[in-house]
N, C-alpha and C positions, 0 to 999 in steps of 0.2 A: 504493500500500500504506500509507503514512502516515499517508491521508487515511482510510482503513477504519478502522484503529488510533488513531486519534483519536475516532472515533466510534465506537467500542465501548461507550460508556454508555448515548449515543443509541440504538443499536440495539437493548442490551437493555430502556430503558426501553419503546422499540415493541414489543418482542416482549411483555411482561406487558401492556402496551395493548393489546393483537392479543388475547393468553390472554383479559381480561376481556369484552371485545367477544366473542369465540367465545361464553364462557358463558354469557350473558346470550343472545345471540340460539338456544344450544342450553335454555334454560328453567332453568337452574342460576342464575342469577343475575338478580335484579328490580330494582328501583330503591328497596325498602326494605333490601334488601344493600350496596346504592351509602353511602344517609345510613348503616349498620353502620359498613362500612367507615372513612366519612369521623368519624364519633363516637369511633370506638377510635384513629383514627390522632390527631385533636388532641387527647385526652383524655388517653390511655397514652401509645402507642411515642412520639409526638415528645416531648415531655417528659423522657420515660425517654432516649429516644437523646441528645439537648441535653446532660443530664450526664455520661454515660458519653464523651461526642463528643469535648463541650469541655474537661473535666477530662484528658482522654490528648492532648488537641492544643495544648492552651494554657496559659502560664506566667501569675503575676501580671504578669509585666515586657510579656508579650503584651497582656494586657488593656489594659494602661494607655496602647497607641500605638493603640488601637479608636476615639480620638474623631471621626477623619473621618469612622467607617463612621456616626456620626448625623447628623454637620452636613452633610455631602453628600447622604443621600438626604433630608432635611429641607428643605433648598432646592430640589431637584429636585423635588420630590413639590408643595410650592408654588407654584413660577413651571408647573407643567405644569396644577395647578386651575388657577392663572387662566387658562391659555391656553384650558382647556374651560369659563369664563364666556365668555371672548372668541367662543371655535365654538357658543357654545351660543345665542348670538344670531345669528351669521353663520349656520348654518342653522336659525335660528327654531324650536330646539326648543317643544311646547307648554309654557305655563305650570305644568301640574300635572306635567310629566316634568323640570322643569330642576334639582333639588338629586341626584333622579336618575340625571342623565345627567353632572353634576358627577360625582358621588360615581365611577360607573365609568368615567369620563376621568382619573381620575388616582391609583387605588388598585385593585392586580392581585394574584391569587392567590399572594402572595410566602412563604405557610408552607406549605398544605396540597401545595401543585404544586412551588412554589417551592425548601421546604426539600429533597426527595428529587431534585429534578433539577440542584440543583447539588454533592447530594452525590452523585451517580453523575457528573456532571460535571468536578469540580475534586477531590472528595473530602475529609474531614472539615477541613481547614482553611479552607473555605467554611462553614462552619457558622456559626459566631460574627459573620462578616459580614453572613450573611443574617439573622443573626437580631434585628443592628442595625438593618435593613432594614424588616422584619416591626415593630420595637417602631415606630419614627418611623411606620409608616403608620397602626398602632394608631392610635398618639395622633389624626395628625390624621384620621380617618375619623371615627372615633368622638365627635368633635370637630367639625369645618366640616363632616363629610360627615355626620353625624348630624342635623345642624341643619337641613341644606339639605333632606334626605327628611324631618323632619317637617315643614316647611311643605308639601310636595308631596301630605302626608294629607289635607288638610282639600278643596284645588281639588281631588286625585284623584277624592274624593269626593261631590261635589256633581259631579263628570262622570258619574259611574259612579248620580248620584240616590239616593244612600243619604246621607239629613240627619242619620244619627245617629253619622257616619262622625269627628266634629272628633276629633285629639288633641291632645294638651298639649306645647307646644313645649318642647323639655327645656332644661334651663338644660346652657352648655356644659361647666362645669366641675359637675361634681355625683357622687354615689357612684355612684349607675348607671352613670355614664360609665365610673368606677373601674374597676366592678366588669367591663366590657364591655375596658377595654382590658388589666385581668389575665385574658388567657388561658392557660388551661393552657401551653400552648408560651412565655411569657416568663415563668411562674410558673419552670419546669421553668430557664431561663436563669439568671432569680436566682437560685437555688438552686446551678446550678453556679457563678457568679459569685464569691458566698460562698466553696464550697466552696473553689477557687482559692486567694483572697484569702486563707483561712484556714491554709490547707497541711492542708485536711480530704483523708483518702485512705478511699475507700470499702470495705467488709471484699469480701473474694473474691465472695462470695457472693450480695452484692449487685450488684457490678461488671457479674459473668454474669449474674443474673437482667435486669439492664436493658438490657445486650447484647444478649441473645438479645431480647427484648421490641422491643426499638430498633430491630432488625436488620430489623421487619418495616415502617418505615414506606413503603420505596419500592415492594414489592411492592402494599401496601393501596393507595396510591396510584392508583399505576399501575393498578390493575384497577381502580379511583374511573372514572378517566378512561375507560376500556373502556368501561364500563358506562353512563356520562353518554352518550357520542357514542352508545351503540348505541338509549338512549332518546330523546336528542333527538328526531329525526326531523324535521329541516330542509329537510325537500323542500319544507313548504306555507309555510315564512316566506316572505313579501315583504321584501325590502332596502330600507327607506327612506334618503333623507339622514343624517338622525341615525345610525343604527346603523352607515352606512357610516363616518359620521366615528369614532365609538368603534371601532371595530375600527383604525383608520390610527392614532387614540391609542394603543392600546394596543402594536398590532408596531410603528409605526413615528415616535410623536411622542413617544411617554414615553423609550424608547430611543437617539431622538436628542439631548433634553432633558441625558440622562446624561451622552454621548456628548462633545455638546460643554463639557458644565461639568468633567468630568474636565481636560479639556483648557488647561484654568485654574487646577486646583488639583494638589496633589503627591501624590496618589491610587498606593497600591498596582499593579501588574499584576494581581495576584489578587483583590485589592478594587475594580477595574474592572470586571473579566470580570463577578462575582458580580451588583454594581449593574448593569451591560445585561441578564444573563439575568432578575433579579429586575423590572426594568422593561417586559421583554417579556412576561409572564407573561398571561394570561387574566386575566379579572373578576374579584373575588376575590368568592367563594360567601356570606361573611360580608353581601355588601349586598342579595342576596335577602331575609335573614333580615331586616336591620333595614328593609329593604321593608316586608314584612308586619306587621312590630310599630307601623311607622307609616300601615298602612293608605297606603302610597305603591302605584305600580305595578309590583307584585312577577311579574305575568307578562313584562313587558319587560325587566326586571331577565333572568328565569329564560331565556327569549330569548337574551339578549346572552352571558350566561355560558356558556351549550351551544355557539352559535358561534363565542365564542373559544376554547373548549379545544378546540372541533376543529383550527381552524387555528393553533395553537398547537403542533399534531404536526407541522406546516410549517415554523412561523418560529423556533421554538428550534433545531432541528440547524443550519438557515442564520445563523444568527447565534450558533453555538459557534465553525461553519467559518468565520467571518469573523473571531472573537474569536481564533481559535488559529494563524488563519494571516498574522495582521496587520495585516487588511484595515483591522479600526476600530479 
């Protein structure tokens, strides 16, 4: 009984997964409902939930003991790229897939997936953590993992026999990059941040309107994910090497990464849990997009993210059940 009552967030989040999946395969829901979906949740509600979250769950004196939640998953997130430079030669990714196959070894769905499933998980004091989580991979995705996909445009390119394919390797620190790593969801952070800091208290009014708006990010989610698994349609992928290693990155080498450097520094319990769920997390959706802006390979990309948020309905309850019961 314990074990049920622990995962009652899990379940509910499977059953809005179930809902979405139903609709979509009854004709009610497409895959331009899916990008709705996913547009209104990191645009509006996560933003809007962020402040109303963090402003009811956390003090200025809170914030200011948040500094592991960056220098931990900032070294994690680091020593786990090089580890997929290191796998990326040990199974001979091709040349025009290696910034890649980088980029989705070592940065996971940690806002769109991530933020609602650790707040039906641990609940709103998970927030501020993940949200530490979400900034550091910003940075460096957008950053080493940005660089690595546009070298990957130009050889993509010239495979694929389109000469007019070159893009402009981006400088790494540059406004675009800025502009790429303020997304709405750490706009909506600084903002309560301030607020915090300032002893700002928001009128009634407001409060509820971003409540109620907030309150929808885990549902829109959740049916996100319905609707991805019921489009995939992964019977015709073939498993190569590579894809087999990004998936063991993703459930089980990014998580171990975690796993053992907690284990060396003086890390929270809560701020544990948070970093394993956020490190197990699927592809994050964001490297599709800068796929196609660098003319990299955005169908392998689009691949890779379908098959881990499928098995992602797998390894997150098994590794809540292992987080709650002590196992890691």
């Amino acid at each position: 009984m314990e074990i049920l009552e622990s995962l009652s967030g899990v379940f509910s989040c499977m059953l809005m997964i179930g809902l979405g999946y139903f609709l979509t395969m009854r004709g009610w829901f497409n895959k331009e409902t899916g990008l709705l979906f996913s547009k209104l949740a990191m645009t509006i509600t996560i933003p809007l939930y962020m402040i109303v979250s963090m402003m009811k769950s956390y003090t200025r004196a809170d914030l200011m003991q948040l500094g592991i939640a960056v220098v931990m998953p900032c070294f994690t997130m680091l020593v786990t790229y090089l580890i997929g430079v290191v796998a990326s030669k040990i199974v001979r990714v091709p040349e025009y897939r290696l910034g890649t196959f980088r980029a989705m070894f070592f940065v996971a769905n940690t806002a769109f997936i991530g933020f609602p499933v650790n707040l039906a998980l641990f609940g709103d004091r998970a927030l501020p953590i993940a949200v530490m989580v979400y900034l550091v991979q910003s940075l460096l995705f957008w950053t080493i993992g940005a660089y690595g996909l546009s070298l990957d445009g130009p050889r993509f390119s010239r495979i694929e026999g389109n000469t007019g394919g070159d893009v402009a390797v981006p400088s790494v620190f540059s406004m675009k990059t800025l502009k790429n790593i303020m997304s709405p969801p750490l706009i909506g952070a600084v903002v309560a941040i301030v607020f915090i800091l300032g002893g700002v208290k928001l009128p009634t009014f407001l409060n509820s309107t971003f409540n109620y708006l907030g309150s929808m990010t885990t549902p829109l989610a959740m049916l996100f994910i319905g609707i991805a698994i019921y489009i995939a349609n992964l019977r015709n992928v073939r498993i190569t090497l590579d894809m087999a290693t990004l998936v063991a990155a993703r459930f089980i080498i990014a998580p171990a990464v975690v796993i053992v450097a907690c284990h060396f520094f003086a890390v929270p319990d809560l701020m544990r849990k948070v970093f394993v769920i956020e490190a197990a997390m699927p592809v994050m959706t964001q490297v599709s997009i800068a796929a196609r802006a660098f003319k990299a390979d955005a169908n392998y990309v689009a691949v890779m993210t379908a098959l881990t948020t499928v098995l992602s309905m797998i390894t997150i309850p098994v590794y809540f059940l292992l987080l709650t019961f002590g196992v890691l």
